[in-house]
C-alpha positions as CSV (number, residue, x, y, z in Angstrom):
1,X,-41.4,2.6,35.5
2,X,-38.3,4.9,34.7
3,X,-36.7,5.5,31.7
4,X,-32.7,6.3,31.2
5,X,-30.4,6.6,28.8
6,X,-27.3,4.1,27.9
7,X,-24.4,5.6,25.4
8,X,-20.8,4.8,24.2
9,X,-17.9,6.2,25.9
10,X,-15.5,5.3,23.1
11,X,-15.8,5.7,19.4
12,X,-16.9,8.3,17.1
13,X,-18.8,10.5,17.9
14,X,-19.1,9.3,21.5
15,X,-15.7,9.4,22.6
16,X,-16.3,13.0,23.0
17,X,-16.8,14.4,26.4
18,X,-18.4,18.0,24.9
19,X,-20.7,16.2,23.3
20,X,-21.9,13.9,25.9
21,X,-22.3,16.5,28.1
22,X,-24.4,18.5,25.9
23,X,-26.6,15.3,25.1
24,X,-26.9,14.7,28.6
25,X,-28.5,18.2,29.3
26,X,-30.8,17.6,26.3
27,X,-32.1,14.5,27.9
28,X,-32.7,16.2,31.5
29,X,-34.8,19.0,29.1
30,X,-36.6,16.1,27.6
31,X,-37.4,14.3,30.6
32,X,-35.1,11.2,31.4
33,X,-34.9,9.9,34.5
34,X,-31.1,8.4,34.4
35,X,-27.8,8.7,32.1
36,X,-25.6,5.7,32.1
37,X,-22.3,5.1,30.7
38,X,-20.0,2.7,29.3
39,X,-16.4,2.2,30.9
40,X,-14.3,1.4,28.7
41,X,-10.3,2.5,28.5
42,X,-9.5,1.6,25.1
43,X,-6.3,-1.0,24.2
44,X,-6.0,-0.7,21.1
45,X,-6.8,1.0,17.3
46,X,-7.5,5.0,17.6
47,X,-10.6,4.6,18.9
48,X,-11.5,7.7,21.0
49,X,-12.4,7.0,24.4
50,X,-13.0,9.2,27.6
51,X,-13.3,8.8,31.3
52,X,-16.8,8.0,32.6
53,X,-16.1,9.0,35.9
54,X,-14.9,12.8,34.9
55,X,-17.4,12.5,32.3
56,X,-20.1,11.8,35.1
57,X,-18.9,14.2,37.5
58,X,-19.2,17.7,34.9
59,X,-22.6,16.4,34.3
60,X,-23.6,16.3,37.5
61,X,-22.5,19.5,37.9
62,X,-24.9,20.8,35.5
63,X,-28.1,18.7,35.7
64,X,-30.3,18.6,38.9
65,X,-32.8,15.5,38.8
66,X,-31.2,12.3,36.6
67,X,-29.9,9.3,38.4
68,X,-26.1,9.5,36.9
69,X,-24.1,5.8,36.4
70,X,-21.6,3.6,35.0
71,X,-22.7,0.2,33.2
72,X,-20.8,-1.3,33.6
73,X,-18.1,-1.0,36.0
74,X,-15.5,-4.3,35.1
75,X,-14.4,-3.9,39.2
76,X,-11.5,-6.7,38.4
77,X,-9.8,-3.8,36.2
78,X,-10.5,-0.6,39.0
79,X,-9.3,-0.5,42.7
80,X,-12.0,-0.8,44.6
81,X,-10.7,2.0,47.2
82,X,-10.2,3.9,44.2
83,X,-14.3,2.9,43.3
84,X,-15.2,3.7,47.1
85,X,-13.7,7.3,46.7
86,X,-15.1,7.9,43.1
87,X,-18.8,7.0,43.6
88,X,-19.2,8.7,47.7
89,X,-17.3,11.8,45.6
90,X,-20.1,11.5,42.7
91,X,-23.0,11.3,44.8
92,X,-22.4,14.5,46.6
93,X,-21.8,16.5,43.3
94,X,-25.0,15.2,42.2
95,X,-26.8,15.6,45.8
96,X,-27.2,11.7,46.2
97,X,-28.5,10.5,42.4
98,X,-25.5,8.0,41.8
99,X,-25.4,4.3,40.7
100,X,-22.6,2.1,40.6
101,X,-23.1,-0.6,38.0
102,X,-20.7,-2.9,37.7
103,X,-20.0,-7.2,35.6
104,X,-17.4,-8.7,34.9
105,X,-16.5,-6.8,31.7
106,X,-16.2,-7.9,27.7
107,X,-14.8,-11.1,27.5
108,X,-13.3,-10.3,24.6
109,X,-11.5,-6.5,24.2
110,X,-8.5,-5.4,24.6
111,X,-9.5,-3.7,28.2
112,X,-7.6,-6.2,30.3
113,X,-5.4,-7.7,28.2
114,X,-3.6,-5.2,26.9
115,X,-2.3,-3.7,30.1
116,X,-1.8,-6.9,32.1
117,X,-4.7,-7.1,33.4
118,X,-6.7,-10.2,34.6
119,X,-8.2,-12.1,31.8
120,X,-9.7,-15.5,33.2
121,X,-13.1,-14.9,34.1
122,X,-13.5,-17.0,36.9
123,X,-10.9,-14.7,38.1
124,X,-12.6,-11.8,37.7
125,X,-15.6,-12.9,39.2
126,X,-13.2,-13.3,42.1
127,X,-11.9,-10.2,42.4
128,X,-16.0,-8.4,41.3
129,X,-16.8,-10.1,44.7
130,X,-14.5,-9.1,46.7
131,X,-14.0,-5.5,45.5
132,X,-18.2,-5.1,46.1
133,X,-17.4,-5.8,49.6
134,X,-15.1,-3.4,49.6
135,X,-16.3,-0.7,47.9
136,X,-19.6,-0.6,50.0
137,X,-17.8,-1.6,53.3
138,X,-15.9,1.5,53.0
139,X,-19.0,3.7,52.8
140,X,-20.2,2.9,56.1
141,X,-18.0,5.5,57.6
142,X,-16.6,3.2,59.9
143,X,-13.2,1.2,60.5
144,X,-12.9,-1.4,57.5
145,X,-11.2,-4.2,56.9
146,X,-10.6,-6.9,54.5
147,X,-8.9,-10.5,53.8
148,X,-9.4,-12.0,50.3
149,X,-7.9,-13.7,47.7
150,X,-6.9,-10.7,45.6
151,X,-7.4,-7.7,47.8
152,X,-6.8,-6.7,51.5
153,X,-7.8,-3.5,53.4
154,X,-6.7,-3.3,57.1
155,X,-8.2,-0.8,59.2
156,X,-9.6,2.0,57.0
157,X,-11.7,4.8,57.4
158,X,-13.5,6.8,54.8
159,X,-15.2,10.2,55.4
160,X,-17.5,11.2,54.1
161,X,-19.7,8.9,53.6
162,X,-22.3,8.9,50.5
163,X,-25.5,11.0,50.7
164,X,-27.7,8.2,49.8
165,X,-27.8,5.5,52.8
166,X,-26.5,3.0,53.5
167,X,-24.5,3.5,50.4
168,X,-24.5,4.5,46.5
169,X,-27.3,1.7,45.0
170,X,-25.4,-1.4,43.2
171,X,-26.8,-3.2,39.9
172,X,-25.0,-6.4,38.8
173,X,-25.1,-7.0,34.9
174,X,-24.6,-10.0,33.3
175,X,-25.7,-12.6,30.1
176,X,-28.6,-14.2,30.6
177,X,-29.6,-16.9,31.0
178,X,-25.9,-17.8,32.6
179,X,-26.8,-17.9,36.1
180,X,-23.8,-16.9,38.3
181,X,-24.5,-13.3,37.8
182,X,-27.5,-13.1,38.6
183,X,-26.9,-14.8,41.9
184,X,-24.6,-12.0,42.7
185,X,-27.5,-9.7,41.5
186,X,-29.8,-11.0,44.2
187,X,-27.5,-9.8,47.1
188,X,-27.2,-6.0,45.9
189,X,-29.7,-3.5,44.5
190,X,-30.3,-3.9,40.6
191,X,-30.3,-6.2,38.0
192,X,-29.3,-5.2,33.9
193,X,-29.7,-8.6,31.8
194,X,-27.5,-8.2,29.0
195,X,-28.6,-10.6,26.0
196,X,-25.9,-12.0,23.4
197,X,-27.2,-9.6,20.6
198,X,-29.0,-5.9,20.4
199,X,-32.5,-7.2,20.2
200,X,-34.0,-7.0,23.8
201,X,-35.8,-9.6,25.6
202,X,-39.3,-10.9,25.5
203,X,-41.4,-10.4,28.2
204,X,-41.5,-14.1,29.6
205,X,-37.6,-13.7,29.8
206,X,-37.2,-11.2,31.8
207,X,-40.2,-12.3,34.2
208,X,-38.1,-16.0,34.3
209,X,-35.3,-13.9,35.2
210,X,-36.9,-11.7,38.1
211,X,-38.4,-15.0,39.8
212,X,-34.6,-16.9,39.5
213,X,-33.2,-13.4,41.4
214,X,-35.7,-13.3,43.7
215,X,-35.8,-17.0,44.5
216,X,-31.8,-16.5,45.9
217,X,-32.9,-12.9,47.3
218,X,-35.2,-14.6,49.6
219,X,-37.6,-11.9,49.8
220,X,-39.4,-9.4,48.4
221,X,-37.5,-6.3,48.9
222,X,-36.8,-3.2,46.7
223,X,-34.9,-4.1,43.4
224,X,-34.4,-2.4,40.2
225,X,-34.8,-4.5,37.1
226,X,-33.4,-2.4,33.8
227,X,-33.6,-3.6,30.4
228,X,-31.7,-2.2,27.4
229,X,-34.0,-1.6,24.7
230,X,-35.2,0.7,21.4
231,X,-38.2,3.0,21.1
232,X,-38.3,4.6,18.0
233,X,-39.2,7.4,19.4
234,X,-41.8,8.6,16.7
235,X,-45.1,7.0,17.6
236,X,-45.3,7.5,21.2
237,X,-48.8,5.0,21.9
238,X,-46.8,2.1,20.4
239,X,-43.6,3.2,22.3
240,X,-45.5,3.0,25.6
241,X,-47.0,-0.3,24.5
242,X,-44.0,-1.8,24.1
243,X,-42.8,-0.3,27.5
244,X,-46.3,-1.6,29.1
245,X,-45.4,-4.9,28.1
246,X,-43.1,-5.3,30.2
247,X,-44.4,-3.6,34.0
248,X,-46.1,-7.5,34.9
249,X,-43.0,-8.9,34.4
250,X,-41.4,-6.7,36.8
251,X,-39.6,-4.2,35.3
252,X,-38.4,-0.9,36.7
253,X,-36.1,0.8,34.5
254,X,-36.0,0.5,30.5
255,X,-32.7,2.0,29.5
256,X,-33.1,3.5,25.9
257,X,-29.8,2.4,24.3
258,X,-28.0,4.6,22.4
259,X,-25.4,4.1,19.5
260,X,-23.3,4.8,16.3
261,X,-24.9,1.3,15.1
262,X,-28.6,2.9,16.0
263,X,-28.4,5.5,13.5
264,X,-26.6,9.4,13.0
265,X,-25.9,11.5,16.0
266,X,-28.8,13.9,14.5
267,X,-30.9,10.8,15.0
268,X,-30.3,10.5,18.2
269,X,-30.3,13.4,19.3
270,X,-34.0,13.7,18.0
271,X,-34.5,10.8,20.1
272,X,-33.2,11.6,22.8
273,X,-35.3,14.9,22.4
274,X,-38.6,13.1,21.7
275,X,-38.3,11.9,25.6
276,X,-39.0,8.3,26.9
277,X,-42.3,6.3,26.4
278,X,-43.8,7.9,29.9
C-alpha cells in the first residue's frame, strides 16, 4: 500500500502556489509517497486558482522520491499535444515519478462553460478518448498519427520521450458505480473512484469495483486502485486499521484528501506532518 496526498488548487488558502510548495516538502519530510493536484482554471467569482502543471514542475524541482500528479486532468478542456509535452517535460524534472490522471471533469463549474468550452458529457468522453490516444501515442518517440472525431495529428514526432516506459502511468477517475469510466479505466494504468459525497467507500465497494475493472481488463496485470479518504491522523493503530481494511479488496494507493472543508491550514498541516497510516 502507498499513501499520497490530494489538495485544492483553487480557493483560499490553496490557491497559493508558495504554500503548496512548502506543504509539499513537508509531506516528502513526513513520508508520503505521492502529491496530487486538482486542475481547475477558475470561470468565475475571485476564487484564487493556480496552474497545476507549473505548480508540479517547482515541486519536482525540489523533492526527490514522491510520485507527483494531476487528478484530475478534464483532457476535453487541454490539447492533448499540449498534455504529451507537459507530462514527458514533468517526468524528467522529477527523474520519472509522474502520473497523468485524467475524467471527464465537474459536470457542473464554470471550467468549460465559461470559455466555450465543450459542455455535453458524452462529448467529452469523446474527446477524453481520443486525446488518451494521443497523448500516449506521442510518447513512443516515433512518427504519430491520428483521425478522430475531434482531433487529428498527422505525422508527428516527439523527442524525448518520458523516462518512465512505455510512457508516463495513466489513472482514469470517475463516479462510481456509473460504469463507462471504469471501462476506460481497464485499458490504462489506475483507477480513482470518486463517490457522490466526501465520505469514502466501504470495503465491499471498492472490491465490486476492482472485479468490474478487471473483468473488461481481461487479465491480471499491474493496476493501481487509489481511494480518497480521511485519517485523522492522531491515533495511528486505528489509522492503519482503517487503511488495512481495505488491502483484500485490492487497494494500492489511499490518497489522504486534503481541504478548507477538512479543517484550518494549521490542521492540516499537522496532518500532513503526522505522515500516512504506514
Amino acid at each position: 500500500m502507498k499513501f499520497g496526498l490530494l489538495l485544492p488548487n483553487r480557493g483560499k488558502p490553496y490557491g497559493d502556489v508558495h504554500l503548496l510548495l512548502d506543504l509539499a516538502l513537508l509531506a516528502e519530510e513526513s513520508g508520503w509517497d505521492g502529491w496530487f493536484i486538482w486542475d481547475h482554471i477558475g470561470g468565475s467569482g475571485d476564487s484564487p486558482c493556480i496552474d497545476p502543471w507549473i505548480c508540479l514542475a517547482g515541486i519536482a524541482s525540489r523533492t526527490n522520491r514522491m510520485r507527483l500528479g494531476t487528478l484530475v486532468t478534464p483532457l476535453a478542456r487541454r490539447r492533448p499535444w499540449k498534455v504529451a509535452r507537459e507530462i514527458t517535460t514533468l517526468d524528467h524534472l522529477s527523474h520519472g515519478r509522474a502520473v497523468l490522471g485524467v475524467g471527464l471533469g465537474d459536470m457542473v463549474n464554470k471550467d468549460f462553460g465559461d470559455f466555450g468550452e465543450v459542455t455535453n458529457p458524452r462529448a467529452r468522453a469523446e474527446m477524453l478518448d481520443e486525446a488518451l490516444e494521443i497523448v500516449t501515442g506521442l510518447q513512443a518517440g516515433k512518427p504519430f498519427s491520428f483521425s478522430g472525431k475531434h482531433y487529428s495529428v498527422s505525422n508527428a514526432l516527439f523527442f524525448p520521450v518520458p523516462v518512465q516506459s512505455p510512457r508516463v502511468p495513466v489513472w482514469v477517475a470517475g463516479c462510481w458505480p456509473h460504469k463507462p469510466p471504469f471501462r476506460r479505466a481497464a485499458r490504462w494504468d489506475g483507477v480513482v473512484p470518486i463517490g457522490a459525497g466526501v465520505e469514502p467507500f466501504p470495503p465491499g465497494k471498492i472490491r465490486e469495483m476492482v472485479n468490474y475493472v478487471r473483468k473488461h481488463r481481461g487479465d491480471e496485470s499491474p493496476l493501481d486502485v487509489c481511494m480518497l479518504g480521511r485519517t485523522p491522523g492522531k491515533d495511528l493503530k486505528a489509522d492503519r486499521a482503517t487503511v488495512a481494511s481495505y488491502v483484500p479488496a485490492g487497494l494500492t494507493w489511499y490518497l489522504e484528501a486534503i481541504s478548507s472543508s477538512r479543517g484550518s491550514i494549521k490542521q492540516m498541516r499537522e496532518r500532513i506532518k503526522a505522515g500516512p497510516a504506514r
